[in-house]
FIGU-593046 format. One record per atom (N, C-alpha, C): residue in three letters; x, y, z. Coordinates in pm, whole numbers, plus 50000, padded with zeros to 5 digits. Last residue first. Example, Ala and Ser with C-alpha at 12.3 -4.5 7.8 and 13.67 -1.06 7.14 Angstrom:
BEGIN
ser512854977550708;ser513674989450714;ser512905000350787;ala513194943150780;ala512304955050780;ala513204967050780;
This chain:
BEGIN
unk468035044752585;unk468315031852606;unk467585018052578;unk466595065852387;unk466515060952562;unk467085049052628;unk467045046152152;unk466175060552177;unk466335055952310;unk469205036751887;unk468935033552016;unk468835050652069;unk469185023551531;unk468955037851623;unk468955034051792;unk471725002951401;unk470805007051524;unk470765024451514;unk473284997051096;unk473115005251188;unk471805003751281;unk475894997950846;unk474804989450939;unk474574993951089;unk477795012150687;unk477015002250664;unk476284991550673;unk476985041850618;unk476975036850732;unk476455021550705;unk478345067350356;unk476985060950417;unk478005052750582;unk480245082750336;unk479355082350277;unk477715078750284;unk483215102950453;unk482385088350471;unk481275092050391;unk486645106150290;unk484935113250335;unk483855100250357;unk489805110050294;unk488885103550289;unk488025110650350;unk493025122950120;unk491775128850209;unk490615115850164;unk494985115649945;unk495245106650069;unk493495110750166;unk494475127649680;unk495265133649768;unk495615126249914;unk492525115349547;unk494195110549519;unk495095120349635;unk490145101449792;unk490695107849729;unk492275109549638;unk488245078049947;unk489855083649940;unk490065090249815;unk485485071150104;unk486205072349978;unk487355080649981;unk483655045150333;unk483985060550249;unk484975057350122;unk481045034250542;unk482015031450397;unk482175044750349;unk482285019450846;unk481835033750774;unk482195029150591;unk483274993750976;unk481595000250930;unk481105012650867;unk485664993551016;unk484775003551087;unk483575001351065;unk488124970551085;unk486564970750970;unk485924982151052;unk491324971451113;unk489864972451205;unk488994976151078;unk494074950050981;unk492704960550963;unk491544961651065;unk495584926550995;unk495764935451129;unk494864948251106;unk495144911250787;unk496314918650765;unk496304925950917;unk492954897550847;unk494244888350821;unk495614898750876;unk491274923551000;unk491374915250872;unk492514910150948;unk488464923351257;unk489944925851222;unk489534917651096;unk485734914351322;unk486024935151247;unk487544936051227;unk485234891051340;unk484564897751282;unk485194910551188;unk486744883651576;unk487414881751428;unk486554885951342;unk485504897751765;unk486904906651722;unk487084899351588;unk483144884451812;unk482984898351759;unk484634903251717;unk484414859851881;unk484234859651748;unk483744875751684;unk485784870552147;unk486674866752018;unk485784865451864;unk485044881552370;unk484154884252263;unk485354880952113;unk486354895352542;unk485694882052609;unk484904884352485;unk486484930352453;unk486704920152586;unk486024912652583;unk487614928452106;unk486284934052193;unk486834921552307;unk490734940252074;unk490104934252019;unk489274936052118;unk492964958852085;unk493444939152109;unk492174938952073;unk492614985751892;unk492464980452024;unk493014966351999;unk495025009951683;unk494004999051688;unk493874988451826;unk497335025151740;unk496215027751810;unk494485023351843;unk498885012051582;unk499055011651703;unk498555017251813;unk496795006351279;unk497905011951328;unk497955012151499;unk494925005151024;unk495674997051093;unk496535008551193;unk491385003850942;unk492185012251030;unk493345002351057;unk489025007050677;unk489785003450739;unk490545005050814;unk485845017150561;unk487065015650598;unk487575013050653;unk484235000450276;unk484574996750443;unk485815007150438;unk484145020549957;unk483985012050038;unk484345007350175;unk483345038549629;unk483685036049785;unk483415024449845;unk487125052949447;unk485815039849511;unk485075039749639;unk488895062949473;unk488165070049433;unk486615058249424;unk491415043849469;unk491035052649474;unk489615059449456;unk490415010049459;unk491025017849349;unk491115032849458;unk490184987249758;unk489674992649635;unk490645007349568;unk491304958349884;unk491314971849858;unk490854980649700;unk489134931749996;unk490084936849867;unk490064948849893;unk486814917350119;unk488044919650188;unk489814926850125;unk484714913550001;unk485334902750043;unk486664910650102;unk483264944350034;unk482774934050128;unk483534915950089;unk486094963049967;unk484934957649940;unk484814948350025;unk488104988750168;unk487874976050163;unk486544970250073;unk490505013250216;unk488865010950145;unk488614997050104;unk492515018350489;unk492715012650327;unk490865009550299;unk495225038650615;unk493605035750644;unk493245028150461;unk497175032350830;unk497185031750765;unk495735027450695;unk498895058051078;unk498005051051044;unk498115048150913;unk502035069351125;unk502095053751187;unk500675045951119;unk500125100451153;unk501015092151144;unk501335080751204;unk496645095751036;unk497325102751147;unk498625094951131;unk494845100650730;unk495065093150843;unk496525100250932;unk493195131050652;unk494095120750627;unk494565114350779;unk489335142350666;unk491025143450681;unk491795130550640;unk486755141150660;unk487475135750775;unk488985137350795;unk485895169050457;unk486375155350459;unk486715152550620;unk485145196350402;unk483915187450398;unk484415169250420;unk487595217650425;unk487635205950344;unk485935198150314;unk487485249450482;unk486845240150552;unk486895226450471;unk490865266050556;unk489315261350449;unk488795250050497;unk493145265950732;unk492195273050712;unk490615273050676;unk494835238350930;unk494355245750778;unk493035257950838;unk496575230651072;unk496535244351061;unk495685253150966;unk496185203651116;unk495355216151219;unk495455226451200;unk494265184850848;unk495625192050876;unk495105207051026;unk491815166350972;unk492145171250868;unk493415183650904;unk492305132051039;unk492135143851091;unk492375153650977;unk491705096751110;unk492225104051096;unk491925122351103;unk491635083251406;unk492595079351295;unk492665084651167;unk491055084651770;unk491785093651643;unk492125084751544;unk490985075452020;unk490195073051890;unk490845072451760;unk491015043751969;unk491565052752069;unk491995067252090;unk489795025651796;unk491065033251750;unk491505042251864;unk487095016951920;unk488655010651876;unk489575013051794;unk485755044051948;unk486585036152070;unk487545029052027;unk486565062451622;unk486145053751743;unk486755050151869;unk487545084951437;unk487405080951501;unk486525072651600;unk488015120351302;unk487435112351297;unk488335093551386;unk487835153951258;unk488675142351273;unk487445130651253;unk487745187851179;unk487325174251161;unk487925167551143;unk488205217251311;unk488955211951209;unk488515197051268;unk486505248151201;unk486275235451304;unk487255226951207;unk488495281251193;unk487355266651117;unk487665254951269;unk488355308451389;unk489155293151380;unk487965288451325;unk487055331351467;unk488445331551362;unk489295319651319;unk484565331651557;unk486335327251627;unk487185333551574;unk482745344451405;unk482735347451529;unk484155340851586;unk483185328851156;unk483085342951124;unk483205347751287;unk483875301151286;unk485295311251197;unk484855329351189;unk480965298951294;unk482125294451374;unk483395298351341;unk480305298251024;unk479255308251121;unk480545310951244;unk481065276250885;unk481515292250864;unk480885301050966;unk480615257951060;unk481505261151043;unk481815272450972;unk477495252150958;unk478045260451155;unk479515267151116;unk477885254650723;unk476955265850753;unk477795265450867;unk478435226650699;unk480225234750640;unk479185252050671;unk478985204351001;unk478285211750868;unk479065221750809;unk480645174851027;unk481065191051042;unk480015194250974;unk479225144051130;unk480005159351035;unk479585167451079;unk480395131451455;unk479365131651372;unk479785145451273;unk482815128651635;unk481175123351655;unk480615125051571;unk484455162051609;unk484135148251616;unk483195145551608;unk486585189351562;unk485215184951586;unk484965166751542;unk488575214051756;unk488265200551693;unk487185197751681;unk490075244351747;unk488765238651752;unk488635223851696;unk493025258951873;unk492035248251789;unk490715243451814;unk493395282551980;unk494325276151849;unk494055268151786;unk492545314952122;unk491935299652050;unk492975298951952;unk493425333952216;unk494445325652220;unk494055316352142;unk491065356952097;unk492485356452087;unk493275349252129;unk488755353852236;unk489255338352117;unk490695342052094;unk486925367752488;unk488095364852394;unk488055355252329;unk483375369052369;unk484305363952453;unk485625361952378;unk481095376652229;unk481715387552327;unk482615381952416;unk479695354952168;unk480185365552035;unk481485376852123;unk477905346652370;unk479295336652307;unk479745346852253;unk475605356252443;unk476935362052478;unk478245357852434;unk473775347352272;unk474235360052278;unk475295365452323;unk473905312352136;unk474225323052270;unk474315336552280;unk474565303951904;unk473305304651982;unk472755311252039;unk477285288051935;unk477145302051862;unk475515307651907;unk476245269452118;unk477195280452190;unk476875294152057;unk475045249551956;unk474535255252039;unk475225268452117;unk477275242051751;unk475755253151703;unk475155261151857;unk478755232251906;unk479145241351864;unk477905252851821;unk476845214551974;unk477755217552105;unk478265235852067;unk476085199851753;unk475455206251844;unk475715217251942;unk478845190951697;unk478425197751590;unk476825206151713;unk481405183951958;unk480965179951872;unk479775196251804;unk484695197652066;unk483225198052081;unk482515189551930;unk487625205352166;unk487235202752097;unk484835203152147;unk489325241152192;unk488105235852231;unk487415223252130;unk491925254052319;unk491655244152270;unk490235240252312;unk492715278252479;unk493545276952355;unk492955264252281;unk491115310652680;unk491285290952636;unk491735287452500;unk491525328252933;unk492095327552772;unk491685317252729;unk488355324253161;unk489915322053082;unk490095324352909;unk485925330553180;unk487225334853287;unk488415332053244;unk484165329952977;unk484485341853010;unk485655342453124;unk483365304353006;unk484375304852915;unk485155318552933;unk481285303753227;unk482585298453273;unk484005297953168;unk479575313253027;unk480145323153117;unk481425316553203;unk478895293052863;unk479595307952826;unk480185317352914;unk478375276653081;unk479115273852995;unk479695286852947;unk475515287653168;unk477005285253266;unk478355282053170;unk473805291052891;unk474295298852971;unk475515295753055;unk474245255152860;unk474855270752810;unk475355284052835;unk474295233453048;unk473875244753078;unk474705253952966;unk475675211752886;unk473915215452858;unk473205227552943;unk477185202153056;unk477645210852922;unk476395214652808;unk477855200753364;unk476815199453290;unk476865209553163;unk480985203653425;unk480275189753458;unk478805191653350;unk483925209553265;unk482375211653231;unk481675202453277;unk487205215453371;unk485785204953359;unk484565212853330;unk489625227453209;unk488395233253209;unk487575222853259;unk492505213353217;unk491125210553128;unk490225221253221;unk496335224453146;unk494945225153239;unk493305224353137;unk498965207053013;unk497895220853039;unk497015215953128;unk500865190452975;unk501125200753039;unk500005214253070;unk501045171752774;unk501715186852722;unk501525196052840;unk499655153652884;unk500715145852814;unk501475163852808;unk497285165553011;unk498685159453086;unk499565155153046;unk495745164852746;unk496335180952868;unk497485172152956;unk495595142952648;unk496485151152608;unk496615160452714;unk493635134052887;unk495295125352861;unk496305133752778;unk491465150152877;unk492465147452970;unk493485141452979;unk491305155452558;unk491245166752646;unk492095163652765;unk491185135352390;unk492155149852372;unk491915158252420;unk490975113752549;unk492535113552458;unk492355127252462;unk488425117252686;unk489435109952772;unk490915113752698;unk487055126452470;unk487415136152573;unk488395130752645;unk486625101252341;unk487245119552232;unk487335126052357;unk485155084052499;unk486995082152422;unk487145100252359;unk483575097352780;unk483805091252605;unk485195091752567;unk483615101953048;unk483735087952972;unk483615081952812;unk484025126952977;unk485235124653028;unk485115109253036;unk481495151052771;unk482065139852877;unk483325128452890;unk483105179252671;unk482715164452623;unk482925162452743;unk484485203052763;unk482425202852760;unk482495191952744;unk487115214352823;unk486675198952867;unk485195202652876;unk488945232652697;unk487815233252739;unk487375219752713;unk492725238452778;unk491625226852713;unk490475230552778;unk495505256552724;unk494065255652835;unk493135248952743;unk499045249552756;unk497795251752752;unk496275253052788;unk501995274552854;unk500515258252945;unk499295265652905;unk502645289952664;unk503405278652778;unk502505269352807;unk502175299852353;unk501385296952436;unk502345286652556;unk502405324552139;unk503115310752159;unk502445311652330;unk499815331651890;unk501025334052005;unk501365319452043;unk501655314651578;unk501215328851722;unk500335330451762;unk502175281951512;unk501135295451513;unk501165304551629;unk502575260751660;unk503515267651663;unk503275280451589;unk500495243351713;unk500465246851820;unk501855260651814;unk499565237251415;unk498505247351493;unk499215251651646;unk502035221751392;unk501655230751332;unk501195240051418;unk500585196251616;unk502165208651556;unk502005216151526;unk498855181851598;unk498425191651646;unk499525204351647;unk500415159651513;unk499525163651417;unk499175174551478;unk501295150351746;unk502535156251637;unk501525159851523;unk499375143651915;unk500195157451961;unk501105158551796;unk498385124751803;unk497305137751810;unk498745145551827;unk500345105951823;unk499965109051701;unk498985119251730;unk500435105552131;unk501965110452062;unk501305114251894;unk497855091852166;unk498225106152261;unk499885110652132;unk498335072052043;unk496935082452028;unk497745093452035;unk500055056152203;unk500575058852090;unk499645069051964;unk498755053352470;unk500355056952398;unk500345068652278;unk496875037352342;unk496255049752435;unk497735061052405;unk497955014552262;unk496975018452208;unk496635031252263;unk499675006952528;unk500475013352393;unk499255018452285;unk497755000252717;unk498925011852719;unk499315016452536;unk494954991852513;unk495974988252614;unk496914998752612;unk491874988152492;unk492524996952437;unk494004997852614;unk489254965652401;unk490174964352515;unk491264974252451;unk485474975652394;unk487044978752321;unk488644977752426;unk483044961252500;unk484464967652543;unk485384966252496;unk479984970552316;unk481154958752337;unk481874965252407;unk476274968952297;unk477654974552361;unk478824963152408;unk474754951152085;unk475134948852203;unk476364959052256;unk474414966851772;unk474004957251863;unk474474959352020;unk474894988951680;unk475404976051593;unk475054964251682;unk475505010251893;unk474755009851723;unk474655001451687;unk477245007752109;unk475855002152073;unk474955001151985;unk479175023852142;unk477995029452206;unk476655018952157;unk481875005652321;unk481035015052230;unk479955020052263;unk483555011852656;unk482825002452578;unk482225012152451;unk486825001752665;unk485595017652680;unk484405010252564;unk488384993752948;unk487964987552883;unk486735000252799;unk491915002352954;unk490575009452953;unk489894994052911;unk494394990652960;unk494364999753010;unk492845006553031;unk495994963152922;unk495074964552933;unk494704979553022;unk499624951252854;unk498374954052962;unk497624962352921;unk501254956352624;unk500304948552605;unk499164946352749;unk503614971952732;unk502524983352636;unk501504972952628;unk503104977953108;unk503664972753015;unk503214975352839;unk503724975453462;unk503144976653352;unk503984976753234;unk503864972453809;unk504604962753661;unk503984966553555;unk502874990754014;unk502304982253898;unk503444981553801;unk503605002554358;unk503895004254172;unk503414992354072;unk501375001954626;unk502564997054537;unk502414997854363;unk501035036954842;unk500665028354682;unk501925019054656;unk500675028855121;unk501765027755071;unk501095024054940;unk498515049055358;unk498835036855300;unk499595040055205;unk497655068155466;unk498335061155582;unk498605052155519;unk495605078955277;unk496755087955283;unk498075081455381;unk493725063855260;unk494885058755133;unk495875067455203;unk491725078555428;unk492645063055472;unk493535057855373;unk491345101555280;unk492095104555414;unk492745087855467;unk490225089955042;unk491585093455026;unk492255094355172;unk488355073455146;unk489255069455083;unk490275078955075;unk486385098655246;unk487035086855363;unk488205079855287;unk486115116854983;unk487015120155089;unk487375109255198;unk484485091454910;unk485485096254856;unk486725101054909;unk482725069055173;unk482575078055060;unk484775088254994;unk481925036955080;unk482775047155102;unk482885056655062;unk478915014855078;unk479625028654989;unk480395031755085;unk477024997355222;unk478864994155166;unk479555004355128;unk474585009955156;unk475495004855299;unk477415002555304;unk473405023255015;unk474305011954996;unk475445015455092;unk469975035854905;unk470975023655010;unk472025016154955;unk468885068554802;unk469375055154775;unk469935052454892;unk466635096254676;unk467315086554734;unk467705066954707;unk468665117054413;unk467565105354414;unk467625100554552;unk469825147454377;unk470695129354431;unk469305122254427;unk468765165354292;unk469255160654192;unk470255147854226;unk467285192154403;unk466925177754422;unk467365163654331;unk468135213054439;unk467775212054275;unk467165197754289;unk467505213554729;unk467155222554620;unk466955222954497;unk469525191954810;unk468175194354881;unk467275207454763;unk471825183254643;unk470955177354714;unk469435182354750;unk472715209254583;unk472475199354482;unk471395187554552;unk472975226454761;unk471995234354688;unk471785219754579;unk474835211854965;unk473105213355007;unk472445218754887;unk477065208754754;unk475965199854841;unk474535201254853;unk477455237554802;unk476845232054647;unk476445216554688;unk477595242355053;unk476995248755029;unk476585242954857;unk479905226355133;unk479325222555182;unk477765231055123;unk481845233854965;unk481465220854906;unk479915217454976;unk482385261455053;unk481725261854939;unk481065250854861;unk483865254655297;unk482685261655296;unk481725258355142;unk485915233555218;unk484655230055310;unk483255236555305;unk486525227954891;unk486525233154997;unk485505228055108;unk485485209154651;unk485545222954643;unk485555231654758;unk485255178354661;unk486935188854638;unk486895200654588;unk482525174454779;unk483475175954869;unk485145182254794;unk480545186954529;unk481035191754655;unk482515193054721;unk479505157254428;unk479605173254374;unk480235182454411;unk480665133654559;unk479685140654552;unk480155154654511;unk481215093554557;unk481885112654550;unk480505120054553;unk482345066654700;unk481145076154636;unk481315091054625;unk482965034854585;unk483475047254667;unk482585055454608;unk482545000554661;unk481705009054638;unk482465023054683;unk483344967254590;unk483484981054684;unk483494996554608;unk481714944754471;unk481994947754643;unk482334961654687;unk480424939754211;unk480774945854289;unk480574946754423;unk479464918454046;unk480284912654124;unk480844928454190;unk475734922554056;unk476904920753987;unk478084916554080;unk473634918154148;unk473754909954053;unk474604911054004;unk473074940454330;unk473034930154416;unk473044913854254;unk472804965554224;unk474464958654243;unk474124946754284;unk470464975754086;unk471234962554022;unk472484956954056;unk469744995854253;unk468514988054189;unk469664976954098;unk472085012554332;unk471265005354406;unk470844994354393;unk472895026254048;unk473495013254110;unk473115002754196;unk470775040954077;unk471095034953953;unk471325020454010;unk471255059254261;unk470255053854301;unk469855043454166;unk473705072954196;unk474175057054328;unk472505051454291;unk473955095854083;unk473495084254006;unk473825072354152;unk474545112054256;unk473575115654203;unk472815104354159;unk477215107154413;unk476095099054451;unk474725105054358;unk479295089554121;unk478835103054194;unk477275102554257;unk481325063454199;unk480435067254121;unk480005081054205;unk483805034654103;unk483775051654179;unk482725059654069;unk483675002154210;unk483165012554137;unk483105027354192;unk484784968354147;unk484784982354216;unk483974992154150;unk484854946653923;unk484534946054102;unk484504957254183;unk483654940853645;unk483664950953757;unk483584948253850;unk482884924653388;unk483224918153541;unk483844926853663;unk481764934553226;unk483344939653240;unk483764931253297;unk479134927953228;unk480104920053082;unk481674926153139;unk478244940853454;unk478664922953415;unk479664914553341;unk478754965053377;unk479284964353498;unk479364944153485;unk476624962053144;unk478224968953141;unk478914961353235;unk474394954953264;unk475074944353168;unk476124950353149;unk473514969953408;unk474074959353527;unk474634951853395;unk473254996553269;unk474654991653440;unk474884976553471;unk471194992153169;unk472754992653079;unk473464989753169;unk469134985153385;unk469464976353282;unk471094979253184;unk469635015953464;unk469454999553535;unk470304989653485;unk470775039053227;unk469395031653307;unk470165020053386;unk473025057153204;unk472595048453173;unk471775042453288;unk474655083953297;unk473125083853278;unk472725070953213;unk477255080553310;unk476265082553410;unk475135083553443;unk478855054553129;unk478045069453071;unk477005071953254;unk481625043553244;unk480815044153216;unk479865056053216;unk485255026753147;unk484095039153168;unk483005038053144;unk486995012153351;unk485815010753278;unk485145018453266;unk490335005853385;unk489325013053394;unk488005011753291;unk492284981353525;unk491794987653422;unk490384996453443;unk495454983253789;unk494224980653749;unk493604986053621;unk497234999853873;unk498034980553814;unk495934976353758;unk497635016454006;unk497235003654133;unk497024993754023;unk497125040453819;unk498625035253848;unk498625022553972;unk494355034253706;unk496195029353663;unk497145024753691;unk493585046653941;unk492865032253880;unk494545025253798;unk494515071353967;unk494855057154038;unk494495046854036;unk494095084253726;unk495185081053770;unk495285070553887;unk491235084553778;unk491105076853668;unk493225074853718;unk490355096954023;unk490415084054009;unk491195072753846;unk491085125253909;unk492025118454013;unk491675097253997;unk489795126753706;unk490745129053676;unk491405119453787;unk486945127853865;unk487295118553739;unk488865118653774;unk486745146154057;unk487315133054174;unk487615125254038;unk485895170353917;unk487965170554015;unk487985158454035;unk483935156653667;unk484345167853822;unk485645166853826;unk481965148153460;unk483105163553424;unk483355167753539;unk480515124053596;unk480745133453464;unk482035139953498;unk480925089553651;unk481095102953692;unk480735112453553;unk481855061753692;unk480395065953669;unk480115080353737;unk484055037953659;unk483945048853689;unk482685056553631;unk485195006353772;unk484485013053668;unk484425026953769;unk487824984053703;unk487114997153795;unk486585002853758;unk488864953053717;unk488494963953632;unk487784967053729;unk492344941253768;unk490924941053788;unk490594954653735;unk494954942953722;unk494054940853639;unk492964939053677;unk496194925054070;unk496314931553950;unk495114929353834;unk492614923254295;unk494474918854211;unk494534924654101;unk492264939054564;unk491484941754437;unk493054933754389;unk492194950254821;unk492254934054802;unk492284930754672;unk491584966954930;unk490504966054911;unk490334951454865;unk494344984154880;unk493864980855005;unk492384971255048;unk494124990654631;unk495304979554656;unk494614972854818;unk492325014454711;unk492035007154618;unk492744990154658;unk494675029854861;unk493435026054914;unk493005013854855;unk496235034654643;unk496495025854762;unk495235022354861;unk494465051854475;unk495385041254431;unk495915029054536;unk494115075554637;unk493395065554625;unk493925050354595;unk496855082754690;unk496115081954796;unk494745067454773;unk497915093354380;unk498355081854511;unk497685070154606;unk495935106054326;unk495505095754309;unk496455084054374;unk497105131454565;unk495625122054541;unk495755110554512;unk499245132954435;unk499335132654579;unk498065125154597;unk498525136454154;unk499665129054193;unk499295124854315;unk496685163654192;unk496665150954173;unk497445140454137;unk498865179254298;unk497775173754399;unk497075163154316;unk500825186454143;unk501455178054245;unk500295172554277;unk498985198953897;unk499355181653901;unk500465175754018;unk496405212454116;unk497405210054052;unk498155197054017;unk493445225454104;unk493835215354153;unk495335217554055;unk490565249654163;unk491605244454039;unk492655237254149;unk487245258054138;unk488325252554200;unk489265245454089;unk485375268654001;unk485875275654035;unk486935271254119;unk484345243553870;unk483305252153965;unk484025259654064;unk487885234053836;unk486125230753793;unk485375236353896;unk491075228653643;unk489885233353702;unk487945232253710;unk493665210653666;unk492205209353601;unk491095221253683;unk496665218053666;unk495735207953578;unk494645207253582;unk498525241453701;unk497055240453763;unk496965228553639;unk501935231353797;unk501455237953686;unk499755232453735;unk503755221453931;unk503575235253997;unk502425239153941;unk504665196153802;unk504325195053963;unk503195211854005;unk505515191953529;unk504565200753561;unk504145207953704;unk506845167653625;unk507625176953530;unk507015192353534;unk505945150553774;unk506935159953832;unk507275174353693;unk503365142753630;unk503385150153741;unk504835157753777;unk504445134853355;unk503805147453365;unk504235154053512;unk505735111653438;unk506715124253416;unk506135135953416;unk503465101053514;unk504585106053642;unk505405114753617;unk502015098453280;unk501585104053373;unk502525109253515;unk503765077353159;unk503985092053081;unk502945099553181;unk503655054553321;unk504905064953307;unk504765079853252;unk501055051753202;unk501965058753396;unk502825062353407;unk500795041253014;unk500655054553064;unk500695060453182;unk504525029252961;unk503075023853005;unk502355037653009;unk506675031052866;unk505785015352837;unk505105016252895;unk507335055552622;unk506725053052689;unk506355038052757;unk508545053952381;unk509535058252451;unk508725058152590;unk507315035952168;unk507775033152264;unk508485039652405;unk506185052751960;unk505595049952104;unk506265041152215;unk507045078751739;unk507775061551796;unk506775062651947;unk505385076951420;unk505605083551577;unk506075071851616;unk505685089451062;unk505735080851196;unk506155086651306;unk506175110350967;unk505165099450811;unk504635087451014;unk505665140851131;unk506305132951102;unk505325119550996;unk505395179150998;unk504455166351072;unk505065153351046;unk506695195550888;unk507105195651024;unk506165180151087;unk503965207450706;unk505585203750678;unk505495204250865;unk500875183950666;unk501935196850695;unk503125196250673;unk500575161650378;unk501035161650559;unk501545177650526;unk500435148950111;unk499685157750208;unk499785166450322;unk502125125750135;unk502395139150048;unk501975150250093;unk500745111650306;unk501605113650363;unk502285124650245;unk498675096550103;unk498555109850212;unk499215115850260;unk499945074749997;unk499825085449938;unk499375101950002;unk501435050950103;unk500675058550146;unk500835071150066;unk500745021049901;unk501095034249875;unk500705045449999;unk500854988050000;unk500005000050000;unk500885012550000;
């Protein structure tokens, strides 16, 4: 196979990324922490946390966790939106040698208890809004230990104790619930804090996420996406994001607006794993459906990176006040999940000054595979060219690459492709080829320039409410 895209490529953008220099994402999370130690990593509802403190944190938890009896590789699910306690748990789920399971916080009953089954989840760090979820189906799964956060407690005493009471008792937005077993959050960290995290043996073929899809196609699967699959994302977004990042002004520590939820793969890679891979701070957006709060929590910072899907974006231009907020640092706008319209996107340049620049991606690519150049200007109407190290090839339904300019399956090889769906070998020999290809299900078309555009979808669920 010709990569012919690679003509394409910015100047400065490499044909390949080496992932090894990493073997696990803990490593590349420790170097963050010391390297950054001083630097704010995440802010949210006006509290900002640094990467000594979450270091110092997920420490805390991390050993707790170990403390709980849990053996290597056990899976931990996490059932949070956009707060301070994600970030932290998701580092000590890691670094305690364990895999993480993300889950959507608003899934019914029934999605929890077949997620939390099919993972085989023995733990779970959930926000007590949703506990009254968990309630109604832990007694069928294999979870024993239960930690529980709340809106609140890592925003001080006075002020946690006051968005507490206004979440709880006023907006009435915890349900009640029993589970006796729950720990709550702050008790874990203050008893991890007397305990010794031990270091995890990791490695690029351990098992780092299980993230399940979303279910179009039947049954939600868990994309097993291991160190070096997550790795090697994070190093191909950042050397594709070049360009756009060496455009004036020059920026020290960037600022990521985190509106996507933090259990989907497009927020987990390029908001919280990239901000810690380079050193910036995410913005959490717990409810990214308040607009209003949204625009106005945009109003406190410069912000240099906003990805968002096509709603997200329509909906903010929307806003009366969106129009009246700096953009002078904005450097990129990404857009995912679904096309770019090429109306928002000029609407979105005439008020930024930045086109939406369209990628594309699944859970089992982690995500990213491919993207359209970050510095460009003009709005293409394409998904872009595959990302370096990828190699994306148009398949007919026996399994042949097609001509250029044909359309058909596309294909994904490269080191950001998952091991395959958890405990589900014949769904994995399904969507791999011979050659090491992930079968997307999208059928598109490649251009002579290396640029592919999807076309259709070539099999599909609607799923309304779960």
């Amino acid at each position: 196979m010709e990569k012919i895209w690679i003509h394409s490529y910015p100047t400065g953008v490499p044909a390949e990324i080496d992932y090894t220099r990493y073997r696990s994402l803990v490593q590349l999370m420790d170097e963050a922490f010391s390297q950054y130690a001083n630097r704010n990593a995440y802010a949210c509802m006006g509290k900002f946390i640094t990467y000594a403190e979450v270091d110092a944190l997920s420490k805390q938890l991390g050993a707790w966790l170990q403390g709980q009896g849990l053996a290597r590789g056990a899976r931990v699910a996490i059932m949070m939106p956009n707060v301070l306690q994600y970030p932290i748990a998701l580092a000590a789920v890691l670094r305690a040698g364990y895999i993480v399971v993300n889950v959507n916080p608003l899934y019914t009953p029934r999605e929890l208890e077949y997620q939390l089954n099919d993972s085989g989840a023995e733990a779970i760090i959930i926000l007590e809004n949703f506990a009254h979820t968990l309630e109604n189906i832990i007694a069928r799964t294999k979870v024993k230990t239960v930690v529980l956060a709340s809106m609140g407690e890592m925003l001080g005493t006075a002020k946690g104790l006051l968005v507490n009471f206004v979440v709880r008792n006023v907006k009435k937005m915890v349900p009640d619930f029993s589970l006796p077993q729950a720990v709550k959050f702050s008790t874990a960290l203050r008893e991890g804090a007397s305990m010794r995290l031990q270091p995890a043996s990791l490695g690029h073929d351990d098992i780092a996420f299980l993230q399940y899809t979303g279910g179009t196609t039947g049954l939600s699967k868990g994309a097993m996406l291991s160190h070096r699959n997550v790795i090697a994302n994070l190093l191909q977004n950042e050397a594709w994001l070049q360009p756009a990042m060496d455009k004036p002004p020059k920026v020290e520590a960037l600022i990521f607006v985190c509106a996507l939820p933090l259990y989907h793969i497009f927020a987990l890679t390029v908001c919280c794993l990239m901000g810690t891979r380079v050193g910036g701070m995410n913005i959490l957006i717990p409810n990214p459906r308040d607009i209003p709060g949204l625009v106005k929590e945009l109003g406190k910072h410069r912000f240099n990176m906003l990805p968002a899907v096509i709603p997200l974006y329509n909906a903010l231009l929307n806003h009366p006040d969106f129009a009246k907020l700096d953009f002078s640092s904005l450097k990129l706008c990404n857009g995912g999940g679904m096309a770019v319209q090429k109306a928002v996107n000029d609407r979105w340049r005439a008020v930024t000054g930045k086109s939406i620049i369209e990628g594309y991606g699944l859970s089992e690519t982690a995500p990213v595979a491919t993207a359209n150049p970050a510095d460009a200007d003009e709005f293409t109407g394409t998904i872009g060219l595959p990302l370096p190290s990828t190699d994306i090839a148009i398949l007919d339904d026996a399994g042949q690459e097609l001509p250029i300019g044909q359309p058909g399956e596309i294909a994904i090889r490269g080191p950001q492709v998952m091991e395959g769906y958890w405990e589900k070998p014949e769904e994995t020999a399904r969507v791999m080829t011979r050659e090491g290809f992930f079968r997307s299900g999208d059928i598109g078309i490649m251009d002579e320039r290396g640029y592919v555009s999807i076309v259709a979808r070539k099999k599909a669920m609607v799923l309304v409410s779960g």
